[in-house]
Every structure is written in structure tokens, then in C-alpha cells.
ChimeraX commands (.cxc) that place a marker at each C-alpha (Angstrom):
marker #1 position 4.89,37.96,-6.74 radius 0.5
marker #1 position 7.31,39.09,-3.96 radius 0.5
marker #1 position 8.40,35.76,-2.48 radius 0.5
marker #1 position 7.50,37.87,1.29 radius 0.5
marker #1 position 3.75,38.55,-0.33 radius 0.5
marker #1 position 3.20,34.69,-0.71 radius 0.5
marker #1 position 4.60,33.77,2.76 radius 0.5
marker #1 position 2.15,36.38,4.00 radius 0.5
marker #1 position -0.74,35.17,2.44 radius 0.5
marker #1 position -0.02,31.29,3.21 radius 0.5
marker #1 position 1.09,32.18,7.28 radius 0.5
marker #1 position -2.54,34.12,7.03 radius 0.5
marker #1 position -4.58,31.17,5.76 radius 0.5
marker #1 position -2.68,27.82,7.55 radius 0.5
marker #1 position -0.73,28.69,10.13 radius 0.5
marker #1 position -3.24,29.14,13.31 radius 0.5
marker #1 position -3.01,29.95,16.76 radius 0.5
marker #1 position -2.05,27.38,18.79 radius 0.5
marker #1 position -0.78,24.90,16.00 radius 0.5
marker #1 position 2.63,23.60,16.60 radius 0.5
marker #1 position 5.27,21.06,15.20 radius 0.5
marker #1 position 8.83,19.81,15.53 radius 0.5
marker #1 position 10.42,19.11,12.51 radius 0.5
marker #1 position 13.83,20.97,13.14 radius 0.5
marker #1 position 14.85,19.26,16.51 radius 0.5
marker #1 position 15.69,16.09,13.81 radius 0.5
marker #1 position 17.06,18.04,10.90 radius 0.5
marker #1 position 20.52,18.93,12.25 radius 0.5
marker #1 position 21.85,17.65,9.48 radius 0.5
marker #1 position 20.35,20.42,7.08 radius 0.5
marker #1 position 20.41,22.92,9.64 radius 0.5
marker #1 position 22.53,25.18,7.60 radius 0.5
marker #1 position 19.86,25.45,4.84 radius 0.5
marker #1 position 17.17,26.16,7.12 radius 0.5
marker #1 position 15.43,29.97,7.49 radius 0.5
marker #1 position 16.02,30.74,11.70 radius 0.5
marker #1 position 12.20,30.95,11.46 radius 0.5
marker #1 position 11.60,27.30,10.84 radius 0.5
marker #1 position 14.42,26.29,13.31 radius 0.5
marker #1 position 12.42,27.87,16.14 radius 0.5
marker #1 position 8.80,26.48,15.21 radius 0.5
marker #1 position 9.59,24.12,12.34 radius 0.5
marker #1 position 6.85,24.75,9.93 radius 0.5
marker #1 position 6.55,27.51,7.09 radius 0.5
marker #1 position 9.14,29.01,5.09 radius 0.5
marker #1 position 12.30,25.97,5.28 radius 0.5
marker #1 position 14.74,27.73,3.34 radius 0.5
marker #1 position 14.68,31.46,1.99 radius 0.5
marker #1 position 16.51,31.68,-0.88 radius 0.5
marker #1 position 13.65,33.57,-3.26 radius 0.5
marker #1 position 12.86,37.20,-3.51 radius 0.5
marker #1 position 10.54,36.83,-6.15 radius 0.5
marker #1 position 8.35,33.70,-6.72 radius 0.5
marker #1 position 6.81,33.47,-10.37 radius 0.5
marker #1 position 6.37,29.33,-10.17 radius 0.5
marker #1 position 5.45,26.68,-7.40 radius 0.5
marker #1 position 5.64,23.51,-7.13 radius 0.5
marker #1 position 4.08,20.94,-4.78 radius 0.5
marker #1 position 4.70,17.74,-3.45 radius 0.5
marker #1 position 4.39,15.38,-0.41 radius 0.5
marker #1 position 8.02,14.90,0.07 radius 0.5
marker #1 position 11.14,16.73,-0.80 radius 0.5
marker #1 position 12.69,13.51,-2.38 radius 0.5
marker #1 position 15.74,13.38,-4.74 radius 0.5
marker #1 position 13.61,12.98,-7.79 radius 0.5
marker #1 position 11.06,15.82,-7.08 radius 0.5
marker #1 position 13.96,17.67,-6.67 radius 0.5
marker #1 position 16.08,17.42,-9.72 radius 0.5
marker #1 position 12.58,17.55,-11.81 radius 0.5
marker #1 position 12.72,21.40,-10.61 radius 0.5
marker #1 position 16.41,21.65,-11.19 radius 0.5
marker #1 position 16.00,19.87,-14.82 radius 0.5
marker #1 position 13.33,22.75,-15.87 radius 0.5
marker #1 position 15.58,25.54,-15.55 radius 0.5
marker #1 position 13.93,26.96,-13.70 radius 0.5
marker #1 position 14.61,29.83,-11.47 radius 0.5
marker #1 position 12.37,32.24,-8.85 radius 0.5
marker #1 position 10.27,29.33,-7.44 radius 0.5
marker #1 position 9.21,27.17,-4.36 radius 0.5
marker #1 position 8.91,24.01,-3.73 radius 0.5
marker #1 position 5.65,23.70,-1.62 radius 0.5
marker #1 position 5.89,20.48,0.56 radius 0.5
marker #1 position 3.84,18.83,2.89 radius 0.5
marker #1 position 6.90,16.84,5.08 radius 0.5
marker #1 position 10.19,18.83,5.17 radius 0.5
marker #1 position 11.84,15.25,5.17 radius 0.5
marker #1 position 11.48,12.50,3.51 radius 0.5
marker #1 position 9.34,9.41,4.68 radius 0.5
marker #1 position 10.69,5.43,3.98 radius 0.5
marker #1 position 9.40,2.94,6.37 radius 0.5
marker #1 position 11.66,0.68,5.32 radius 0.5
marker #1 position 14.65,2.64,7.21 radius 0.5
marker #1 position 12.91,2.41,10.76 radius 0.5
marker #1 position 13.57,3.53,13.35 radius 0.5
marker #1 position 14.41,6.47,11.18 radius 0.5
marker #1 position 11.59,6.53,9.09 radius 0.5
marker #1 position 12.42,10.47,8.25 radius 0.5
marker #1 position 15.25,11.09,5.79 radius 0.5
marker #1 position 16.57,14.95,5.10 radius 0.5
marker #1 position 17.37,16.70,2.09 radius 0.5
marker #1 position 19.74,16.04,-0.67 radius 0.5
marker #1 position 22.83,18.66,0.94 radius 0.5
marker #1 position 23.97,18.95,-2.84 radius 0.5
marker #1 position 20.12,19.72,-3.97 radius 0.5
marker #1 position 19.96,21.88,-1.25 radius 0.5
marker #1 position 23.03,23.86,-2.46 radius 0.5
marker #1 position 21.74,23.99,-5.92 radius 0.5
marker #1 position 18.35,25.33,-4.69 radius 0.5
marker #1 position 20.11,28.19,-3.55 radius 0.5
marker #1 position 21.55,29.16,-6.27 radius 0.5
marker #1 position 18.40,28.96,-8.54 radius 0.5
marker #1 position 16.86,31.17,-5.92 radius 0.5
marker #1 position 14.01,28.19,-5.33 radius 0.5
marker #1 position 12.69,28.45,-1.35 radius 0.5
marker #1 position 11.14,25.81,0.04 radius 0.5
marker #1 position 8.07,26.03,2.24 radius 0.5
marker #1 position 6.28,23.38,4.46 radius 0.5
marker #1 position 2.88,23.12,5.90 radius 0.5
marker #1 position 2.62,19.50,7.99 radius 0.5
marker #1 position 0.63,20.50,11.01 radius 0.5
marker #1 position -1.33,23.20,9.57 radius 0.5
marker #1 position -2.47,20.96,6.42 radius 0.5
marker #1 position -3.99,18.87,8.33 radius 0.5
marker #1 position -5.94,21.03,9.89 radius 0.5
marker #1 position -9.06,20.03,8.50 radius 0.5
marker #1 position -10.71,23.04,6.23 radius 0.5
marker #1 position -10.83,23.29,2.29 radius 0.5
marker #1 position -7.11,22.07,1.55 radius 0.5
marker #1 position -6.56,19.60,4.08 radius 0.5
marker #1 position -4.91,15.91,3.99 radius 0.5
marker #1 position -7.72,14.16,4.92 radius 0.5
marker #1 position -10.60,16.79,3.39 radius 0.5
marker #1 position -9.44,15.83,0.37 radius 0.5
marker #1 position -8.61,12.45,0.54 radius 0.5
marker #1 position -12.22,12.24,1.77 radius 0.5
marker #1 position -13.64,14.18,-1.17 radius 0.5
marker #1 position -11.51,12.16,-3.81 radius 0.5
marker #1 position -13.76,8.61,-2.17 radius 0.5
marker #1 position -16.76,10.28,-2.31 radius 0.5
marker #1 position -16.97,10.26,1.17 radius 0.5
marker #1 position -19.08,12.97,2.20 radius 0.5
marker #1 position -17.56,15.12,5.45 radius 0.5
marker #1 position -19.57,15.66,8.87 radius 0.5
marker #1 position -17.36,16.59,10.94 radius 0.5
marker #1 position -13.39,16.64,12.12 radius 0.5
marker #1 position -11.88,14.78,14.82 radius 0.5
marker #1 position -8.38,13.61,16.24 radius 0.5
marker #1 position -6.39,16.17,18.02 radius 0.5
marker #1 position -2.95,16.10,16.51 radius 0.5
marker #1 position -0.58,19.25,17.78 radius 0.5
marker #1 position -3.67,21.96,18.02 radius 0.5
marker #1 position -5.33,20.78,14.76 radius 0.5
marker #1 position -8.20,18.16,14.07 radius 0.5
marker #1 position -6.63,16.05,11.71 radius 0.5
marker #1 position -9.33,13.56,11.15 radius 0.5
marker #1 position -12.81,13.73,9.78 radius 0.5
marker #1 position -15.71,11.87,9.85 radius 0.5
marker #1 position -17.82,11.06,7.17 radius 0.5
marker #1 position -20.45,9.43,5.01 radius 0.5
marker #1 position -20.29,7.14,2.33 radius 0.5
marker #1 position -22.90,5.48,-0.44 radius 0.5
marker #1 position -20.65,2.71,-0.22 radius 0.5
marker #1 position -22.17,-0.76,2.18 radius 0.5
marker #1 position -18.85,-2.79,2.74 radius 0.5
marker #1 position -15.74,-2.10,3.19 radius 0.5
marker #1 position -15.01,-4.99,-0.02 radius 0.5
marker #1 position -16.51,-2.07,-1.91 radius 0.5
marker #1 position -14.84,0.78,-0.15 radius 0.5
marker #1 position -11.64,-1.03,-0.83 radius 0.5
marker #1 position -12.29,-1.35,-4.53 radius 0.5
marker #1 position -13.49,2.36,-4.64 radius 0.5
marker #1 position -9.68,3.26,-2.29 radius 0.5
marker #1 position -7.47,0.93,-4.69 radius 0.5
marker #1 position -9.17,2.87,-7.80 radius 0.5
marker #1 position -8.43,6.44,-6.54 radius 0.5
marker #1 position -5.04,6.39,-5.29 radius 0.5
marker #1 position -4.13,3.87,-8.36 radius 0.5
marker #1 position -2.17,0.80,-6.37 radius 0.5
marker #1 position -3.19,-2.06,-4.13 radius 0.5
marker #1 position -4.10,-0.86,-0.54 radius 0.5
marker #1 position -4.69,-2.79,2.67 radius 0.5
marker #1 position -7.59,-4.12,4.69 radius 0.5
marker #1 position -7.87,-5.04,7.80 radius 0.5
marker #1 position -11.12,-6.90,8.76 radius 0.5
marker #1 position -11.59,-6.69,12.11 radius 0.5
marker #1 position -15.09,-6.17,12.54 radius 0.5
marker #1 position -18.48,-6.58,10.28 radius 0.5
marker #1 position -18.17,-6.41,6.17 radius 0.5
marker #1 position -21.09,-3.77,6.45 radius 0.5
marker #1 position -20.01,-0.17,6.90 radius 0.5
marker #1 position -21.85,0.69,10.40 radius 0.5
marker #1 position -24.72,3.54,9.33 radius 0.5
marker #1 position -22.24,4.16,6.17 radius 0.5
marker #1 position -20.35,6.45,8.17 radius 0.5
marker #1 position -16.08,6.31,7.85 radius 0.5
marker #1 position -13.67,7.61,9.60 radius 0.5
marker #1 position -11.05,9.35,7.80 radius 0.5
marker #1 position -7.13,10.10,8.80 radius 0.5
marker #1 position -4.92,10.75,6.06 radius 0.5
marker #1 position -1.14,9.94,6.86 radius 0.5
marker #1 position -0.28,8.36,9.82 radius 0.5
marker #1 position -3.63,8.08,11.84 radius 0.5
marker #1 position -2.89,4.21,12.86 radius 0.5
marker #1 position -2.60,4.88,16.72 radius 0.5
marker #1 position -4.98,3.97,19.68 radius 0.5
marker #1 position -5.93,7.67,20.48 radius 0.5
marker #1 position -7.32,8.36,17.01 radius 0.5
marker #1 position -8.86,4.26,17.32 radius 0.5
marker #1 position -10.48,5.44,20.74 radius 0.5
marker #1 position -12.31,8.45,19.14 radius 0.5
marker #1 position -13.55,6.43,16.51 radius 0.5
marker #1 position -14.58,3.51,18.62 radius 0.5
marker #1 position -16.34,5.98,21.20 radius 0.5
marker #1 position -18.34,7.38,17.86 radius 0.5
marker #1 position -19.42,3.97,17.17 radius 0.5
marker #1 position -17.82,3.45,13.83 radius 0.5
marker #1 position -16.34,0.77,12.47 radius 0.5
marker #1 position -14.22,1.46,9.65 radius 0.5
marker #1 position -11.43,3.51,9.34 radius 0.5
marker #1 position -9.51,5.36,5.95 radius 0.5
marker #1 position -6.12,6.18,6.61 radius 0.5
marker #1 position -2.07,5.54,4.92 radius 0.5
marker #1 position -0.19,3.56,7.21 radius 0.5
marker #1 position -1.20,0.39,8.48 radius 0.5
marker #1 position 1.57,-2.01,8.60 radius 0.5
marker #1 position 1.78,-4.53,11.12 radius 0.5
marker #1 position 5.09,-3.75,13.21 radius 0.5
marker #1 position 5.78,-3.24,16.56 radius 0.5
marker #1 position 5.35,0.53,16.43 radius 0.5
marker #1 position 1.69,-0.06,15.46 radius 0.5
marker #1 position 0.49,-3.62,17.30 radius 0.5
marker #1 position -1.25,-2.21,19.81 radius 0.5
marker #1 position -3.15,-0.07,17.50 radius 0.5
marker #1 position -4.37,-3.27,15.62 radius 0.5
marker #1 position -4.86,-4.93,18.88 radius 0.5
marker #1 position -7.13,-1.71,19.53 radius 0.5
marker #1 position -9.09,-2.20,16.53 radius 0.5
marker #1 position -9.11,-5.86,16.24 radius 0.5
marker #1 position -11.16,-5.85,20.09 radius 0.5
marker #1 position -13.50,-3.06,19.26 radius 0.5
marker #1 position -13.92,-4.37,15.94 radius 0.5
marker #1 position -12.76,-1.99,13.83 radius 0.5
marker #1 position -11.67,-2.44,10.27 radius 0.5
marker #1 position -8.60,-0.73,9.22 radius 0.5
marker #1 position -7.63,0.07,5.55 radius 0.5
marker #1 position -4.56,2.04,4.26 radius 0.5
marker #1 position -3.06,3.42,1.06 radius 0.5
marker #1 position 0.30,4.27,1.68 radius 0.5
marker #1 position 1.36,8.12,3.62 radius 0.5
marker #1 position 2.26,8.93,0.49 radius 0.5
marker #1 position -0.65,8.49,-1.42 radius 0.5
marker #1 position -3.07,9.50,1.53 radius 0.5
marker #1 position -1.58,12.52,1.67 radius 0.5
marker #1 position -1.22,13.68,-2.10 radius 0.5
marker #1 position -4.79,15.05,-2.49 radius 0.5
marker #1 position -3.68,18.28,-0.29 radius 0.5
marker #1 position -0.87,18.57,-2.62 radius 0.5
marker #1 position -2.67,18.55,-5.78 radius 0.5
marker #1 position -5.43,20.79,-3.81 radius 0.5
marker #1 position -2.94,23.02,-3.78 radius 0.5
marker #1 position -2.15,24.20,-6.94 radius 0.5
marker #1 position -4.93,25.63,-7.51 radius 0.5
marker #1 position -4.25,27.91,-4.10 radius 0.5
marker #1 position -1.73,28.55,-5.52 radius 0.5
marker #1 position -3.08,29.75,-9.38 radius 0.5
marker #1 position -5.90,31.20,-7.29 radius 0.5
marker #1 position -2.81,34.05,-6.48 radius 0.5
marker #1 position -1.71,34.34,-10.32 radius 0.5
marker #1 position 0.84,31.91,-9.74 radius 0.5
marker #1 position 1.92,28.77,-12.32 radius 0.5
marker #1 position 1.41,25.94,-10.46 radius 0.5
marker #1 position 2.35,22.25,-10.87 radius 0.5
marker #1 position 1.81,18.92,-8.90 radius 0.5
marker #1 position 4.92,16.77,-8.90 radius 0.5
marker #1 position 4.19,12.91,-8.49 radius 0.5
marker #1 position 5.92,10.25,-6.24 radius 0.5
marker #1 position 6.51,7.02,-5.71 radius 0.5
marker #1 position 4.09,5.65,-3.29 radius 0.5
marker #1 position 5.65,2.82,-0.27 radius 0.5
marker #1 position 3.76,0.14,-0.59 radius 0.5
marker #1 position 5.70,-1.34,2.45 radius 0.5
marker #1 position 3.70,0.98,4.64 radius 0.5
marker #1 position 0.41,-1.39,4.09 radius 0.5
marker link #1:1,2 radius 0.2
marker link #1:2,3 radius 0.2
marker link #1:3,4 radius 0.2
marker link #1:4,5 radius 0.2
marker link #1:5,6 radius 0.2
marker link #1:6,7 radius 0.2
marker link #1:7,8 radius 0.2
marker link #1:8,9 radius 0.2
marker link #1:9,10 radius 0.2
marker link #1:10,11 radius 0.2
marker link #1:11,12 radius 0.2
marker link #1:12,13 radius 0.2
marker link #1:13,14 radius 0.2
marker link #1:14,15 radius 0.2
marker link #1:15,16 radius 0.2
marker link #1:16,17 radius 0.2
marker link #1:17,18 radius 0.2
marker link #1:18,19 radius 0.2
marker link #1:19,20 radius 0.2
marker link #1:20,21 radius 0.2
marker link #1:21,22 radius 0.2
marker link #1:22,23 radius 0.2
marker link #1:23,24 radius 0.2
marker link #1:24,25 radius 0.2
marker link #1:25,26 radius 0.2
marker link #1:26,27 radius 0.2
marker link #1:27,28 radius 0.2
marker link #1:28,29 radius 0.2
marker link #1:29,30 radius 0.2
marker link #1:30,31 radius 0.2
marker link #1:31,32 radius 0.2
marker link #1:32,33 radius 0.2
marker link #1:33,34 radius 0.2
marker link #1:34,35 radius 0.2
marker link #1:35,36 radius 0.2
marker link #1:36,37 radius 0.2
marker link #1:37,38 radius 0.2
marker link #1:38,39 radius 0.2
marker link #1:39,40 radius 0.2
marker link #1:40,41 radius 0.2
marker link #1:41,42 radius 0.2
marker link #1:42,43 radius 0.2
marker link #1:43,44 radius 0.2
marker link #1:44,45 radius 0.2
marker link #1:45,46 radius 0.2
marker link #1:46,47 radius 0.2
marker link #1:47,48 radius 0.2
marker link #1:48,49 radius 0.2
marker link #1:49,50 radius 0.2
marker link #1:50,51 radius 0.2
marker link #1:51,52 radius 0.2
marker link #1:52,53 radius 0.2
marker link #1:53,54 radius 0.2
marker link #1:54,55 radius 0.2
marker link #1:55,56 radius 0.2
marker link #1:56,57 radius 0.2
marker link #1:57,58 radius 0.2
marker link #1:58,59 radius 0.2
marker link #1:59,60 radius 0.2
marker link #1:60,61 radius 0.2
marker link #1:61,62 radius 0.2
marker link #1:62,63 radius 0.2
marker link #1:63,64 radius 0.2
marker link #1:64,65 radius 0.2
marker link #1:65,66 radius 0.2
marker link #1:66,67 radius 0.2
marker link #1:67,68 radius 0.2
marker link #1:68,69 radius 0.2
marker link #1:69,70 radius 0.2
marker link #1:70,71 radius 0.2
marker link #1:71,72 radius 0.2
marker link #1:72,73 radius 0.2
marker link #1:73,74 radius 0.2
marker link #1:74,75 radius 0.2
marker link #1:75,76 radius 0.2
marker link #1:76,77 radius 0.2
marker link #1:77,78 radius 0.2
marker link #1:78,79 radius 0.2
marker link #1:79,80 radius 0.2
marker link #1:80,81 radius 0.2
marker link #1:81,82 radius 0.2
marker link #1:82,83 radius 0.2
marker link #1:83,84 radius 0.2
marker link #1:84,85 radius 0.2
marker link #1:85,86 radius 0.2
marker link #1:86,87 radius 0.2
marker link #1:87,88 radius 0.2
marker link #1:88,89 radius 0.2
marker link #1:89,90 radius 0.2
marker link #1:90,91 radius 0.2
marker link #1:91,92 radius 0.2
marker link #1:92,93 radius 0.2
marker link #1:93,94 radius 0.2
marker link #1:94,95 radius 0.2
marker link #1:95,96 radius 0.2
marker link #1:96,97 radius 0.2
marker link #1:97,98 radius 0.2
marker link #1:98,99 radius 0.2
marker link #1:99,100 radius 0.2
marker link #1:100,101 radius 0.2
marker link #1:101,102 radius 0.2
marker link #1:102,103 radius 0.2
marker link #1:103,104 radius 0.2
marker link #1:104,105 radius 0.2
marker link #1:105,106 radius 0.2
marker link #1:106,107 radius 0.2
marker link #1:107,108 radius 0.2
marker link #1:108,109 radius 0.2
marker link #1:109,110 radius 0.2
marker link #1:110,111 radius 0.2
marker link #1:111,112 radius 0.2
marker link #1:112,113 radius 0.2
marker link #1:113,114 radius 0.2
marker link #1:114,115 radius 0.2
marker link #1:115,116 radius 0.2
marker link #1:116,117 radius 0.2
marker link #1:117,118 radius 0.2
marker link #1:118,119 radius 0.2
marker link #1:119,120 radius 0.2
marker link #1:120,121 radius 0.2
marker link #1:121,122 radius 0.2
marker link #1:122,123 radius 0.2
marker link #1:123,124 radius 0.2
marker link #1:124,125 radius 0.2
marker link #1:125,126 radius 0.2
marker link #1:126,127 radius 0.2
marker link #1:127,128 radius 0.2
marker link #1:128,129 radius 0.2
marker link #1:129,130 radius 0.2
marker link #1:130,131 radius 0.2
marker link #1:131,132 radius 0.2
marker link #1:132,133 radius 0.2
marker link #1:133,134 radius 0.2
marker link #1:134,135 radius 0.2
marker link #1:135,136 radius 0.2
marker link #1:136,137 radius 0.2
marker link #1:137,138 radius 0.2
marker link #1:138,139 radius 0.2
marker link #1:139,140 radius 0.2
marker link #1:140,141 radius 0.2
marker link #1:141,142 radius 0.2
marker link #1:142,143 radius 0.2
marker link #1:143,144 radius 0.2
marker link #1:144,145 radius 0.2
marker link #1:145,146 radius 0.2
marker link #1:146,147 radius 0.2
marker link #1:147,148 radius 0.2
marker link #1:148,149 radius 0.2
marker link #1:149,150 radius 0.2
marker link #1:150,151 radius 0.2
marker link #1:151,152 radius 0.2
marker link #1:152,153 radius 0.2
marker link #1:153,154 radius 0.2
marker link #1:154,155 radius 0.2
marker link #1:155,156 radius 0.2
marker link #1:156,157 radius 0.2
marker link #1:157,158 radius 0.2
marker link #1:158,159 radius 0.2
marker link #1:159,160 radius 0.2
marker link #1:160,161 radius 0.2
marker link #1:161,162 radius 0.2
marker link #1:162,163 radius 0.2
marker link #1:163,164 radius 0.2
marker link #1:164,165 radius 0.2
marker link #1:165,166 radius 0.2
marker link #1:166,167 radius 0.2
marker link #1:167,168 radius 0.2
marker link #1:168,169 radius 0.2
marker link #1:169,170 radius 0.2
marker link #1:170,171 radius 0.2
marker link #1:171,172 radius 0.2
marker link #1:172,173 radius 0.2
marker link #1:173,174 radius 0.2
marker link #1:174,175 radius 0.2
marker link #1:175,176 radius 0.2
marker link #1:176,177 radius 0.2
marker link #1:177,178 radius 0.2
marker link #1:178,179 radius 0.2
marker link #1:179,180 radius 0.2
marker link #1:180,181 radius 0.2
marker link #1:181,182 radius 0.2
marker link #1:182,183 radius 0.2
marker link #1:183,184 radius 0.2
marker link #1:184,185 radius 0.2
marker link #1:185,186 radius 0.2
marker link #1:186,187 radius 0.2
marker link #1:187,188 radius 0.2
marker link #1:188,189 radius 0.2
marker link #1:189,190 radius 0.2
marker link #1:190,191 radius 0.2
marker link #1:191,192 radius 0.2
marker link #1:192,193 radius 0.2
marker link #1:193,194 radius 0.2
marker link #1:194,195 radius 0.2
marker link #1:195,196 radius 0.2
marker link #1:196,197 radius 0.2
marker link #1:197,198 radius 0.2
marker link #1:198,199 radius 0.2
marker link #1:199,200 radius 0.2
marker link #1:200,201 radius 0.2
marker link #1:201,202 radius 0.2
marker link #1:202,203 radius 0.2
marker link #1:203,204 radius 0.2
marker link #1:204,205 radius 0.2
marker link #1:205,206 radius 0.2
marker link #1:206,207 radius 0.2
marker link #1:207,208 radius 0.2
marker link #1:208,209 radius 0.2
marker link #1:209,210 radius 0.2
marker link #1:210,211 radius 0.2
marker link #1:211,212 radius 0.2
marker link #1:212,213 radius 0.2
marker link #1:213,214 radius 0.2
marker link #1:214,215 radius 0.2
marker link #1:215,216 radius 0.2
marker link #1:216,217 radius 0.2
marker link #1:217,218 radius 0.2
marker link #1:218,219 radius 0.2
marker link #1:219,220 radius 0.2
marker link #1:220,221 radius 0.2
marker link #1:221,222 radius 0.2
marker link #1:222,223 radius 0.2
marker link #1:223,224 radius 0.2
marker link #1:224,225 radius 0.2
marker link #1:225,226 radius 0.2
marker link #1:226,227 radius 0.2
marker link #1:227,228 radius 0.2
marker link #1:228,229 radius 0.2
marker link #1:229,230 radius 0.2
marker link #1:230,231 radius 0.2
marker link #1:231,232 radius 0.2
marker link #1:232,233 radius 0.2
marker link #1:233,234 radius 0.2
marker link #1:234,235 radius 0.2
marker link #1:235,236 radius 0.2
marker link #1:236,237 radius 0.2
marker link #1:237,238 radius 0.2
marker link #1:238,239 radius 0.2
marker link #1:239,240 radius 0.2
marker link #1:240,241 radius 0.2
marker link #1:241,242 radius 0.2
marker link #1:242,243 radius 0.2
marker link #1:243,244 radius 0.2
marker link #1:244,245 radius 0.2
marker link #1:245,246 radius 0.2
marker link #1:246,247 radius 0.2
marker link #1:247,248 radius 0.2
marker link #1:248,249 radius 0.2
marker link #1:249,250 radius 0.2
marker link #1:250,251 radius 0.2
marker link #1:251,252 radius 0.2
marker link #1:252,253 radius 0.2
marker link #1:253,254 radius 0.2
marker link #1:254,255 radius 0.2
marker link #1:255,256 radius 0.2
marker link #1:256,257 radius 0.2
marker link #1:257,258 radius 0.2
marker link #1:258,259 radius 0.2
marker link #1:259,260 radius 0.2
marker link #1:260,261 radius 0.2
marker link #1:261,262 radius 0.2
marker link #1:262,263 radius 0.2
marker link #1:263,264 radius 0.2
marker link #1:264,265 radius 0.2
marker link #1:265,266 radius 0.2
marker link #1:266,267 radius 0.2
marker link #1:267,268 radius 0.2
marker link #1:268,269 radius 0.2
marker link #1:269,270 radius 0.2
marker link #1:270,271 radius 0.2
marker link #1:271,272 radius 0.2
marker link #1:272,273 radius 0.2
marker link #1:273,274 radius 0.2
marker link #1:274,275 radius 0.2
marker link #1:275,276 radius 0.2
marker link #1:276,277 radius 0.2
marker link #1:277,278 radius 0.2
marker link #1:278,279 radius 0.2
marker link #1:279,280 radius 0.2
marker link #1:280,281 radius 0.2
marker link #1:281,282 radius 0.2
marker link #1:282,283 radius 0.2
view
């Protein structure tokens, strides 16, 4: 497929009115790699370096090893599909967003492999988003989005067979395949069995505030660690008794990515999911 066909396509289905983002402002570093599009609303098509695109890849962060597994199959005439043009490590706070491998980078080029990034408009809740799909993979079923997050509704709302959140925990620890967090701030018994979902990084009083105005008291998202970046958050929750679980942004987050191969074959296009390494620090 011409590498200008896909772009098409993908601008046509994600990429909304009145979605925006701001990714390039902190990748001055890379700037050299990046397409003058992206610099001017940082999402879409990072780096152009593809005419034709007969293989994609996806994955929830450009890290070194995703990376060099594209490199190692030989592969040339591909993109790397990613949900974060940077790279997320909580342990580096306050820069919790590393860029690109420069020498990766380079190499992309070469192989003619573009990368492309949807962030904001994967969010966007709708068949392929972050927390759509994290949603489906629990079982919980969706009733509608919430939490405004640059022009999208990141969030959804949603219901679950589930009764506590001891068993919504077990059900979250099974599906993303690692220990995950919980919170319990408010009542073992999931409220009407309805859950708020926010894939990512949802652990902020405005998205708390929505939920707590719906009446519901538990909450599905990635990040929950205790810090000072996120206190008053738990503070939030802890008074209107909300209980809080996370898996990781990583893990979250990966559901969209998988989701998207088949987007992708859907177009005639190989596609393949490329795993990572989950940071368990960010429970």
C-alpha cells in the first residue's frame, strides 16, 4: 500500500475535529527525525521515511527493544504504529517521557520504516480505543464515555458481573498477567456493578470528580502510585470513597495496540503486536 494511502485512511478514521495534543514542544531532542506535520500538531505521521508500507507494527511505546525487534527482522517498507511517541518510566520523574533511540532513529530511515502515533485520538473512545478495550478485555460491559481529555472522552463507564472489587482485582491481575494495585477507599461491593474505566493515566481529581458526581465507586485505570504528583487525587478518592485500582500505563494501554492489528489486516496489511515490559513502579 502507498505509505500516503494508509496515512489517509488512519487521519480519516482517528484524527477528529477538535482533538489536539503536544507531544513535539518536549521532543527537541528528536526534532530532526520528526515529519513538519507532527511538529506543528504532534500527533500522526512522526517520521516519514516510507513510500510504500507492506508491514506494521504496533506498540505502546517506541522503546529500544521494540525497536531493534523491527530492525532484527530485516525488514524494510514498514511502520511502527505507536500509541506514545516517547517513551514512559516513572521511575525518571519529573521526566517521566524519554525520546527515541537517535541511532534507531537513523537506522529507521534507512530501512524506509515511518513511524506513526495516535495518543489523543486513541483514546477517543469508539471501537479501538485505550480504555474500550481495556474495558472489553474485563468483561466490563460499556455504557457510556466520559472524561474530557484534549477534545476526546477518554473514559468510559461501564458494567460489570463482578460484586467486589477483591474479585475485580483477581479478574484485572488475570488479564493484564502481573500484580496490580488496589486502593480501598470506599465499600468492598461494586456500587450497582457499575466501573469506571480510564486506561493510562486517568489518576487525577477531574476524572475522580466525574466519577464521584455519577455515584460510582470504583475506578479501572494504569497509574496509581502514591507520589506527590498524584496525592491529591487519592485524597479525592479516599473522601468520596472511591476505590482506585491500576495495572501499570503500559499494560492499560496495550489492548488498543493489539486492537489494532487487526485495523490494520482489515487494509491487507501484515500486522504484528510487539510486547513490553510493563512498570510495575507505576502501582
Amino acid at each position: 500500500m502507498k505509505a500516503t494511502e494508509l496515512y489517509a485512511k488512519l487521519e480519516k478514521n482517528f484524527i477528529k475535529p477538535g482533538l489536539s495534543d503536544e507531544w513535539a514542544e518536549h521532543m527537541e531532542e528528536v526534532k530532526d527525525f520528526l515529519s513538519d506535520n507532527f511538529k506543528k500538531r504532534s500527533m500522526g505521521l512522526v517520521c516519514d521515511n516510507s513510500q510504500q508500507i507492506i508491514r506494521v507494527y504496533t506498540a505502546v511505546f517506541p522503546t529500544d527493544r521494540v525497536m531493534k525487534y523491527i530492525l532484527a527482522q530485516r525488514t524494510e517498507d514498514a511502520m511502527l504504529f505507536v500509541h506514545h511517541p516517547s517513551i514512559w518510566d516513572i521511575t525518571k520523574a519529573p521526566q517521566v517521557f524519554q525520546q527515541m533511540n537517535q541511532d534507531l532513529l537513523k537506522k529507521f530511515k534507512a530501512r524506509k520504516i515511518s513511524v506513526y502515533n495516535l495518543h489523543v485520538p486513541l483514546d477517543n473512545y469508539g471501537e479501538y480505543s485505550t480504555s474500550l478495550t481495556l474495558a472489553n478485555a474485563l468483561e466490563i460491559k460499556p455504557r457510556k464515555p466520559f472524561a474530557p481529555y484534549f477534545g476526546a472522552l477518554c473514559g468510559v463507564f461501564g458494567k460489570t458481573k463482578l460484586r467486589t472489587t477483591a474479585d475485580l482485582s483477581r479478574k484485572f491481575k488475570e488479564t493484564v498477567g502481573h500484580r496490580v494495585s488496589l486502593y480501598q477507599y470506599g465499600s468492598p461491593s461494586i456500587k450497582d456493578g457499575v466501573v469506571a474505566v480510564i486506561a493510562g493515566g486517568g489518576n487525577n481529581v477531574e476524572m475522580l470528580q466525574e466519577i464521584a458526581k455519577e455515584g460510582v465507586n470504583t475506578f479501572v485505570t494504569g497509574i496509581t502510585a502514591l507520589n506527590s504528583h498524584s496525592q491529591k487525587a487519592h485524597d479525592f478518592a479516599k473522601e468520596h470513597k472511591i476505590n482506585v485500582l491500576g495495572g501499570t500505563h503500559y499494560s492499560t494501554e496495550k489492548f488498543a495496540c493489539i486492537a489494532m492489528c487487526d485495523y490494520f489486516r482489515k487494509l491487507g496489511l501484515k500486522s504484528q503486536f510487539i510486547d513490553g515490559k510493563p512498570g510495575l513502579e507505576d502501582l
